[in-house]
TORLUM-837143 format. One record per atom (N, C-alpha, C, CB): residue number from 1; residue in one letter; atom name; y, x, z. Coordinates in nm, 3 decimals, decimal comma. Glycine has a CB too. Layout:
<recs>
- zamar | zado | torse | yy | xx | zz
- NUM | A | CA | Y | X | Z;
...
</recs>
This chain:
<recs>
- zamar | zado | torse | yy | xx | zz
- 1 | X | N | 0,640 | -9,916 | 1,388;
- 1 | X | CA | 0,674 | -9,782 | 1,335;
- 1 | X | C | 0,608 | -9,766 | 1,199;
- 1 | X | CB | 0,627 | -9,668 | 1,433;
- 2 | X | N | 0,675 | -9,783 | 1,086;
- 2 | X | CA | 0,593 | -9,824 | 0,931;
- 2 | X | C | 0,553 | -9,664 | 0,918;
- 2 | X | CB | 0,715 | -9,906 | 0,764;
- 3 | X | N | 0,565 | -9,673 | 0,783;
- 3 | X | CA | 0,541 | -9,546 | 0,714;
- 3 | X | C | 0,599 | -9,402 | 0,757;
- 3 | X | CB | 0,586 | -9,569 | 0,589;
- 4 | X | N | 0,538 | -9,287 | 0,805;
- 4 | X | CA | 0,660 | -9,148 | 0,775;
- 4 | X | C | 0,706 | -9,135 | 0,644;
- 4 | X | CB | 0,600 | -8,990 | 0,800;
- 5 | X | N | 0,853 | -9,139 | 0,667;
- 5 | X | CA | 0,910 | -9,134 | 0,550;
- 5 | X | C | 0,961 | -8,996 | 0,534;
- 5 | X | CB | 1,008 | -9,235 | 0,535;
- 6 | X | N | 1,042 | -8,954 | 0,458;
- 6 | X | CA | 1,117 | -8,821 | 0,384;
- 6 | X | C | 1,186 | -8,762 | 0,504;
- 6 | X | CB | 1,241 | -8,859 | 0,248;
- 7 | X | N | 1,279 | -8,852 | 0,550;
- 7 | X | CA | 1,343 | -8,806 | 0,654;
- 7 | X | C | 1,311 | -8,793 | 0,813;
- 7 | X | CB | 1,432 | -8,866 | 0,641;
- 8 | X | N | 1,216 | -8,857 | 0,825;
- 8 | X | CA | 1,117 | -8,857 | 0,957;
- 8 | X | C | 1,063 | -8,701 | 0,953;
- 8 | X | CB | 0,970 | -8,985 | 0,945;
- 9 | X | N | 1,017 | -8,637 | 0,801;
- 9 | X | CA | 0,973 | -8,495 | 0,813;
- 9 | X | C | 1,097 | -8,428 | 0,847;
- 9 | X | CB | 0,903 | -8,434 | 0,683;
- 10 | X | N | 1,157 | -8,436 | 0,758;
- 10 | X | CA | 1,287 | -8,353 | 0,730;
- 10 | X | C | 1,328 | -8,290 | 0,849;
- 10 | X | CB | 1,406 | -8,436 | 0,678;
- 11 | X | N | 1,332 | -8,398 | 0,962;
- 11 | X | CA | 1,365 | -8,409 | 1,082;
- 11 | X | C | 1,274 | -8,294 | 1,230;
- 11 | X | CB | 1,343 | -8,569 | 1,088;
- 12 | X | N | 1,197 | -8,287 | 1,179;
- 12 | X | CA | 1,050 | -8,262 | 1,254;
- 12 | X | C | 1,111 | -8,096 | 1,329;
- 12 | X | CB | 0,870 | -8,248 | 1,105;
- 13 | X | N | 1,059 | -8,024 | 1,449;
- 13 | X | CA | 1,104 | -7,924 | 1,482;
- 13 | X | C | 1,016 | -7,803 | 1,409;
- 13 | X | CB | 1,112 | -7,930 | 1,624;
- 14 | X | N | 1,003 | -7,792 | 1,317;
- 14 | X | CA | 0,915 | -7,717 | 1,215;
- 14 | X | C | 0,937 | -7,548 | 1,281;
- 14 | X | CB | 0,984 | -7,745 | 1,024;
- 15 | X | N | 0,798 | -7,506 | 1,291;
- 15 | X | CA | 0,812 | -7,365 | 1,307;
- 15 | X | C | 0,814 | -7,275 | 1,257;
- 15 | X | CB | 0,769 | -7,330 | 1,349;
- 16 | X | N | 0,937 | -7,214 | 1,196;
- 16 | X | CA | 1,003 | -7,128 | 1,088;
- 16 | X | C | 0,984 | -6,981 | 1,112;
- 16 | X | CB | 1,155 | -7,157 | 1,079;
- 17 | X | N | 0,945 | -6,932 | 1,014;
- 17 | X | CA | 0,876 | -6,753 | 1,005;
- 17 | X | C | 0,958 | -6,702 | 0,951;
- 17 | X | CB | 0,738 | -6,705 | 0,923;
- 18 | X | N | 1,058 | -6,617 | 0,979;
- 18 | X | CA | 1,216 | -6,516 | 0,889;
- 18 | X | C | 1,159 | -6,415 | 0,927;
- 18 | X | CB | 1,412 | -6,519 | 0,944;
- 19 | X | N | 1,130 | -6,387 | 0,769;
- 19 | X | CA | 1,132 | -6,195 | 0,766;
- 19 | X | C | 1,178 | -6,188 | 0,653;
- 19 | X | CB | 0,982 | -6,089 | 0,774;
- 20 | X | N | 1,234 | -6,027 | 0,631;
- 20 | X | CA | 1,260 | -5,948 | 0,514;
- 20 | X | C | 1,111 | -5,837 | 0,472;
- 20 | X | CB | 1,412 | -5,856 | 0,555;
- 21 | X | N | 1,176 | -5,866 | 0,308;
- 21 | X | CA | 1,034 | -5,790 | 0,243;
- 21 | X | C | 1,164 | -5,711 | 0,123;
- 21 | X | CB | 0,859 | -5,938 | 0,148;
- 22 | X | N | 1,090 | -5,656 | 0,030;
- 22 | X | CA | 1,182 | -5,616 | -0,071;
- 22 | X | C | 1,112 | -5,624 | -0,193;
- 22 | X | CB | 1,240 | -5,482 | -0,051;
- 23 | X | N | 1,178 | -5,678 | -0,287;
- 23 | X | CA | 1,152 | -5,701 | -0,441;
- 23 | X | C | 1,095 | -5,545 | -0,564;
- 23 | X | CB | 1,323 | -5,765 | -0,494;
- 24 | X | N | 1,056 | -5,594 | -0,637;
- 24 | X | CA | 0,984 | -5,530 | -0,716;
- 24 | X | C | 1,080 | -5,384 | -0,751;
- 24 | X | CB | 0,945 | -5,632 | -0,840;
- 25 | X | N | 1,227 | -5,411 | -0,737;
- 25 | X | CA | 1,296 | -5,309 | -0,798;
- 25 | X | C | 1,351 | -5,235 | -0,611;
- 25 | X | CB | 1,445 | -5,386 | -0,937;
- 26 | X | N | 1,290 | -5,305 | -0,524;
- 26 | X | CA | 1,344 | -5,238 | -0,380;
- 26 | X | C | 1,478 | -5,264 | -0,317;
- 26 | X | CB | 1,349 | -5,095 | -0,393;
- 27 | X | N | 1,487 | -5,392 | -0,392;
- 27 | X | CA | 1,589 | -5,484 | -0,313;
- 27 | X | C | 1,549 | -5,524 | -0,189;
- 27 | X | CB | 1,620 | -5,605 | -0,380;
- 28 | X | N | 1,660 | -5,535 | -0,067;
- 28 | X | CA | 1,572 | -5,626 | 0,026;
- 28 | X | C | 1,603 | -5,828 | 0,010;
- 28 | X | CB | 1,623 | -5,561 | 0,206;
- 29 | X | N | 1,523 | -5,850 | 0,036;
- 29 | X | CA | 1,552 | -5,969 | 0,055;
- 29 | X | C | 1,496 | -6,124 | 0,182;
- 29 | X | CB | 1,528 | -5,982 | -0,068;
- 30 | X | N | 1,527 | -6,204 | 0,185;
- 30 | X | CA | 1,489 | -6,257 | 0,331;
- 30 | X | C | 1,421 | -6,341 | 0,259;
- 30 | X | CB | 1,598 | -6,315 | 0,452;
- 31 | X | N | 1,290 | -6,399 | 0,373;
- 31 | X | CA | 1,227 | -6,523 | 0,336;
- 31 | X | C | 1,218 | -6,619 | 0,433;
- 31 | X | CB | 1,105 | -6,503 | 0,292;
- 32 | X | N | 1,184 | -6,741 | 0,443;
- 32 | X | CA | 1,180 | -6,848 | 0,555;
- 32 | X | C | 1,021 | -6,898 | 0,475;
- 32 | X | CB | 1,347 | -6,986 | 0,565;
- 33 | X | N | 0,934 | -6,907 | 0,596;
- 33 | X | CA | 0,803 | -6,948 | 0,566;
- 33 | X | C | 0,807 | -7,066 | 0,706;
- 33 | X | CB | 0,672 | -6,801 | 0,566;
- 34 | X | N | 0,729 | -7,157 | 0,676;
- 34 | X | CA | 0,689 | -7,270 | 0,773;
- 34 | X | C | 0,526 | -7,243 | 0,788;
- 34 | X | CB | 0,729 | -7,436 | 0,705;
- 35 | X | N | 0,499 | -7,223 | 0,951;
- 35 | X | CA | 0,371 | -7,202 | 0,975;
- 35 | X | C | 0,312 | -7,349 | 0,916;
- 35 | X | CB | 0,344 | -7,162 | 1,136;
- 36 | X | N | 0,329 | -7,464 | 0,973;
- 36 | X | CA | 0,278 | -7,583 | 0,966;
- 36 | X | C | 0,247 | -7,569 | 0,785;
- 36 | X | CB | 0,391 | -7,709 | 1,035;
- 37 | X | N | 0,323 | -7,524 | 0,678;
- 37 | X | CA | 0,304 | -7,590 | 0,566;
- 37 | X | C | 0,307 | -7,469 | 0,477;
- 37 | X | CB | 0,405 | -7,704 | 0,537;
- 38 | X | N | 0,154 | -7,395 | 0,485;
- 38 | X | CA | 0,113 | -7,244 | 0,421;
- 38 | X | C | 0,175 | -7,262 | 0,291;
- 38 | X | CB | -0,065 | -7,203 | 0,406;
- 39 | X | N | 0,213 | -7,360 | 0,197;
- 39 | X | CA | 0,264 | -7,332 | 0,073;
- 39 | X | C | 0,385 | -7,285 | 0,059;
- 39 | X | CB | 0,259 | -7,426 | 0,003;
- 40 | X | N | 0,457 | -7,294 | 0,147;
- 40 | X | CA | 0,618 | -7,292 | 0,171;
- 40 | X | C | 0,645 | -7,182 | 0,221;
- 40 | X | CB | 0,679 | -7,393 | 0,261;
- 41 | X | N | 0,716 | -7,162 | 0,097;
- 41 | X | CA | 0,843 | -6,993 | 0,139;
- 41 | X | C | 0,938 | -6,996 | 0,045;
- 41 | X | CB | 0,770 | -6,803 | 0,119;
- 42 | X | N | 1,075 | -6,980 | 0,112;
- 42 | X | CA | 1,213 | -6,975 | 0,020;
- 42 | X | C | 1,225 | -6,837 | 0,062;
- 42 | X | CB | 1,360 | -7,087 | 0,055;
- 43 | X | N | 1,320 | -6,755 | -0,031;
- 43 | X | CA | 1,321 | -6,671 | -0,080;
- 43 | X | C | 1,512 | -6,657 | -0,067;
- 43 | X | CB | 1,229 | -6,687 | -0,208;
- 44 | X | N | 1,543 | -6,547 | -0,029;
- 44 | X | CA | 1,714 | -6,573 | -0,011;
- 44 | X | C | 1,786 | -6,421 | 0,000;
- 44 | X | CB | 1,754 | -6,674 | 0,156;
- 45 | X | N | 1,917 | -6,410 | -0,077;
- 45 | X | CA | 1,952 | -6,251 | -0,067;
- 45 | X | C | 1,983 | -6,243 | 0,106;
- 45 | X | CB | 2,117 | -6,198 | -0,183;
- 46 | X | N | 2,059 | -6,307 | 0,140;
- 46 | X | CA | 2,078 | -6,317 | 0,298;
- 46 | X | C | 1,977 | -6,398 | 0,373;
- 46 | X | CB | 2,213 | -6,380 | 0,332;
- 47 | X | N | 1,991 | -6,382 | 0,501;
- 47 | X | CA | 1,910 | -6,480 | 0,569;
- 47 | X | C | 1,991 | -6,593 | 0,619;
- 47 | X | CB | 1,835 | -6,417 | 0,680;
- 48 | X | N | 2,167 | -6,586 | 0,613;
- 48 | X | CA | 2,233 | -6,683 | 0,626;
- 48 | X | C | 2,197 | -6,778 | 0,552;
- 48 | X | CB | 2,339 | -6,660 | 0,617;
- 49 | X | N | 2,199 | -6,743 | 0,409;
- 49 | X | CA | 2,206 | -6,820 | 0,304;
- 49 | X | C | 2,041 | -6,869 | 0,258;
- 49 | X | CB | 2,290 | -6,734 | 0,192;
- 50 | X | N | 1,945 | -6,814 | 0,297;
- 50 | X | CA | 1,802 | -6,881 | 0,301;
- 50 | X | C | 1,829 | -6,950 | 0,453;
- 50 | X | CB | 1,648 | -6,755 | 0,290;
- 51 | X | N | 1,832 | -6,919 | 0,563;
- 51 | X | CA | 1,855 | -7,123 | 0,614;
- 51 | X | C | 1,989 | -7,233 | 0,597;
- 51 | X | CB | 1,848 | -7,138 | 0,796;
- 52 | X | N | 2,059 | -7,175 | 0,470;
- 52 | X | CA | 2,168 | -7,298 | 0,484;
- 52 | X | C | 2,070 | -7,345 | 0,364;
- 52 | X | CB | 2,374 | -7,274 | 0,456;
- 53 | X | N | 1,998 | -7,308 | 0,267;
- 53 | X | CA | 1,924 | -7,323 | 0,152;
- 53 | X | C | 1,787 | -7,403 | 0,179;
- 53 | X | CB | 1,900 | -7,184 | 0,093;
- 54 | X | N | 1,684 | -7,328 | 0,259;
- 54 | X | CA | 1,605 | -7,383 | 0,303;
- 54 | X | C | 1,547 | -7,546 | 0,241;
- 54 | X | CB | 1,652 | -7,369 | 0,419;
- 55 | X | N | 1,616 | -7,600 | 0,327;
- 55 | X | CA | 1,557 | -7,714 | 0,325;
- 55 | X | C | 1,559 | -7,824 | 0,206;
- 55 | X | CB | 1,599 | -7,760 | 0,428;
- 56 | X | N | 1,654 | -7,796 | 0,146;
- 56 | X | CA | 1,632 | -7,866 | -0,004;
- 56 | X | C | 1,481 | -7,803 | -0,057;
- 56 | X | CB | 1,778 | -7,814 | -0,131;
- 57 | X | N | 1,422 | -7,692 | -0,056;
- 57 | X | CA | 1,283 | -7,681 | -0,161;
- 57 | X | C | 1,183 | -7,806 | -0,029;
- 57 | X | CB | 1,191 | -7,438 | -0,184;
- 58 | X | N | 1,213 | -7,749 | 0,118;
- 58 | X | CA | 1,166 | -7,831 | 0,189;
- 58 | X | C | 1,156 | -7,964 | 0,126;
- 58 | X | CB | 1,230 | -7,828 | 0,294;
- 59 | X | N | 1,214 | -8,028 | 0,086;
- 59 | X | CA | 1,261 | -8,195 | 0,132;
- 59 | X | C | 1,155 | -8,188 | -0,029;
- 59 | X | CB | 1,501 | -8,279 | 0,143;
- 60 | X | N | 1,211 | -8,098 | -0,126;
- 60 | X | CA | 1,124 | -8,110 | -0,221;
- 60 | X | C | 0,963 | -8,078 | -0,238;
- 60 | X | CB | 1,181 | -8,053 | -0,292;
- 61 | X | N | 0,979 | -7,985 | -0,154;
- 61 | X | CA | 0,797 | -7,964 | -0,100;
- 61 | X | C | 0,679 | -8,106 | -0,039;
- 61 | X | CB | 0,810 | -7,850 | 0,062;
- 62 | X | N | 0,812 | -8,169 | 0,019;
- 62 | X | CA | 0,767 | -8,299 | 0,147;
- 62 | X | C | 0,764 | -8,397 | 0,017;
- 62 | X | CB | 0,914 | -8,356 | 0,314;
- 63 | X | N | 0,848 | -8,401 | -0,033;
- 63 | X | CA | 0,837 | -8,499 | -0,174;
- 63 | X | C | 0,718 | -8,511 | -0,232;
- 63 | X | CB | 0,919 | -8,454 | -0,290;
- 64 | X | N | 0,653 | -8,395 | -0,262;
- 64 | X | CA | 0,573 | -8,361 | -0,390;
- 64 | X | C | 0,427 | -8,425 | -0,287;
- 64 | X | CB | 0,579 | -8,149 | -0,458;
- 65 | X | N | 0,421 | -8,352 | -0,168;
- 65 | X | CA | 0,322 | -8,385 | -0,030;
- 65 | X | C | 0,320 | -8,556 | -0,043;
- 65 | X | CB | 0,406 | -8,320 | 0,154;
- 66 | X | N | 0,384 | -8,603 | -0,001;
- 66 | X | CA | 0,394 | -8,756 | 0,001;
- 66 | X | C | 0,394 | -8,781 | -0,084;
- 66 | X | CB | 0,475 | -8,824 | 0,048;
- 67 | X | N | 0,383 | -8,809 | -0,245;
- 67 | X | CA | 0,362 | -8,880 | -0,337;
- 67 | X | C | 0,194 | -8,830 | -0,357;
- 67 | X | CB | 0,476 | -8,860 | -0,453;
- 68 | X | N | 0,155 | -8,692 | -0,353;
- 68 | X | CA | 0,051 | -8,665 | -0,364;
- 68 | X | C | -0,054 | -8,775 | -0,262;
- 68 | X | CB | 0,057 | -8,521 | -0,342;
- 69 | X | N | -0,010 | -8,769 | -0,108;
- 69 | X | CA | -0,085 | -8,836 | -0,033;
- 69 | X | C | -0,171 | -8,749 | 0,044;
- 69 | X | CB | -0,150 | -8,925 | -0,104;
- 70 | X | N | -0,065 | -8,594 | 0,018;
- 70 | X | CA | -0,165 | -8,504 | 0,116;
- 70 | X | C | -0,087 | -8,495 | 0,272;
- 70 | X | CB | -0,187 | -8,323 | 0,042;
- 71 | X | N | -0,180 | -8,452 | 0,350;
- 71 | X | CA | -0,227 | -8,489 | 0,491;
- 71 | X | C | -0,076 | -8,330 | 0,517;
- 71 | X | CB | -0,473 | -8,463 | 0,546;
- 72 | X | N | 0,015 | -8,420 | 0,594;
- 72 | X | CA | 0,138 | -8,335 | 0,614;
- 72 | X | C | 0,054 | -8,266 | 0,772;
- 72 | X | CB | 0,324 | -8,446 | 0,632;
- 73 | X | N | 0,103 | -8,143 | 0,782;
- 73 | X | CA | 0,068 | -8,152 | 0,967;
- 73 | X | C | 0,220 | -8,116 | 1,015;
- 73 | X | CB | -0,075 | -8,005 | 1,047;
- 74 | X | N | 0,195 | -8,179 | 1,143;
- 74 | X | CA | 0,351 | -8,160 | 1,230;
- 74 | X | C | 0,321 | -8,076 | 1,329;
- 74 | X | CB | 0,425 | -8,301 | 1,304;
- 75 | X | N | 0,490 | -8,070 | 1,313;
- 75 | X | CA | 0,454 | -7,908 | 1,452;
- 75 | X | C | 0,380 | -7,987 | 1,575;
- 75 | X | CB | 0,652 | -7,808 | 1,550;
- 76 | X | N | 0,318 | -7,871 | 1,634;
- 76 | X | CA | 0,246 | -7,931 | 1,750;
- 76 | X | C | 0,109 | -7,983 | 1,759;
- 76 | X | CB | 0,312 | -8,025 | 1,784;
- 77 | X | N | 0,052 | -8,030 | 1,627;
- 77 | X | CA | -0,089 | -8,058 | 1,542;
- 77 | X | C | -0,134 | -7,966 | 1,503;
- 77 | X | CB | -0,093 | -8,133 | 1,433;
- 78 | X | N | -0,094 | -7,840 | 1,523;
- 78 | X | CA | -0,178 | -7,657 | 1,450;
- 78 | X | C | -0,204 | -7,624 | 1,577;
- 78 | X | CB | -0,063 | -7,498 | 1,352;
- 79 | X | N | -0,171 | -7,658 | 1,704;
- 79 | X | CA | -0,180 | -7,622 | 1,819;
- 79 | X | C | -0,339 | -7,679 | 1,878;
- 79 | X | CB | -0,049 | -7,674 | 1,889;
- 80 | X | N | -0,364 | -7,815 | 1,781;
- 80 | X | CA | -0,492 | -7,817 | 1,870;
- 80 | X | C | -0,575 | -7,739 | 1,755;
- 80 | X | CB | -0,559 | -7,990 | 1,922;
- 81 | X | N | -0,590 | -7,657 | 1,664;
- 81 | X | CA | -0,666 | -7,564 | 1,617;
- 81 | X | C | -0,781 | -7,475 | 1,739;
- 81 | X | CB | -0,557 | -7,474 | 1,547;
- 82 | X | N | -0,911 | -7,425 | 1,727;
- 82 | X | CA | -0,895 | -7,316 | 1,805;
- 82 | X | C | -0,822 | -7,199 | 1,840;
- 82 | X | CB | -0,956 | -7,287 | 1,794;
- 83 | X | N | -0,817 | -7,152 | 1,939;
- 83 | X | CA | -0,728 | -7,064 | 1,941;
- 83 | X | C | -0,844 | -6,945 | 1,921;
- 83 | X | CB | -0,627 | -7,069 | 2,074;
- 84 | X | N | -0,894 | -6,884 | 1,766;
- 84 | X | CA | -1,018 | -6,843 | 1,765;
- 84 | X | C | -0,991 | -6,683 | 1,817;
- 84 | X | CB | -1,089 | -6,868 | 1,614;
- 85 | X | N | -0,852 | -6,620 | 1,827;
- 85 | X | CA | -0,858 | -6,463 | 1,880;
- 85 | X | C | -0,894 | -6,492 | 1,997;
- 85 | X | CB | -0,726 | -6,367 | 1,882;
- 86 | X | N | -0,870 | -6,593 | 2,108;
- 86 | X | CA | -0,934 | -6,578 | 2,203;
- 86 | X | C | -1,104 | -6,597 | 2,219;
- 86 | X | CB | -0,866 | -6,648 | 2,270;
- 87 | X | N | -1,118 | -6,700 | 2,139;
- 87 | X | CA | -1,253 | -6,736 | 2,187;
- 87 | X | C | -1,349 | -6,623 | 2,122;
- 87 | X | CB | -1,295 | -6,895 | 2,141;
- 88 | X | N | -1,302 | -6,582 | 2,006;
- 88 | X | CA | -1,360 | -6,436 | 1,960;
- 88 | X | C | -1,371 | -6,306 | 2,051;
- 88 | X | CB | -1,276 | -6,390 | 1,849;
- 89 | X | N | -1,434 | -6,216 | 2,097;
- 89 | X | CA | -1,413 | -6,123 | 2,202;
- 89 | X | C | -1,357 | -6,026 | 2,100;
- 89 | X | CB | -1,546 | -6,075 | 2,298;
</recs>
């Protein structure tokens, strides 16, 4: 099993955050955020059209990650985090 490559991420069941917020002039508009990868948020007038969109900044996000040589996490790897609201009273 060599290297993760581009499409090995691409692929991954990534856990996707859709909400609407509204722009400076009080537009609304939709966003898609990936818990796994805090830098990442597309931005979309619909929310149809931010996940048919999506994943191209993705693939370009994963690009920029892998040439850099930074440490990708996959879904399912944020899970062994603490779970600190609990352990916090």
């Amino acid at each position: 099993m060599g290297n993760k490559d581009l499409d090995y991420y691409l692929n991954l069941n990534w856990t996707l955050i859709e909400g609407t917020d509204t722009d400076f002039d009080g537009n609304p508009y939709h966003y898609i955020e990936i818990k796994e990868i805090p830098s990442f948020v597309f931005c979309a007038k619909t929310i149809e059209k931010a996940r048919e969109n999506y994943k191209n900044q993705l693939k370009l996000t994963l690009t920029v990650m892998l040439e850099d040589g930074e440490h990708i996490t996959e879904p399912g790897e944020v899970d062994e985090e603490p779970d600190w609201e609990n352990i916090c009273p």
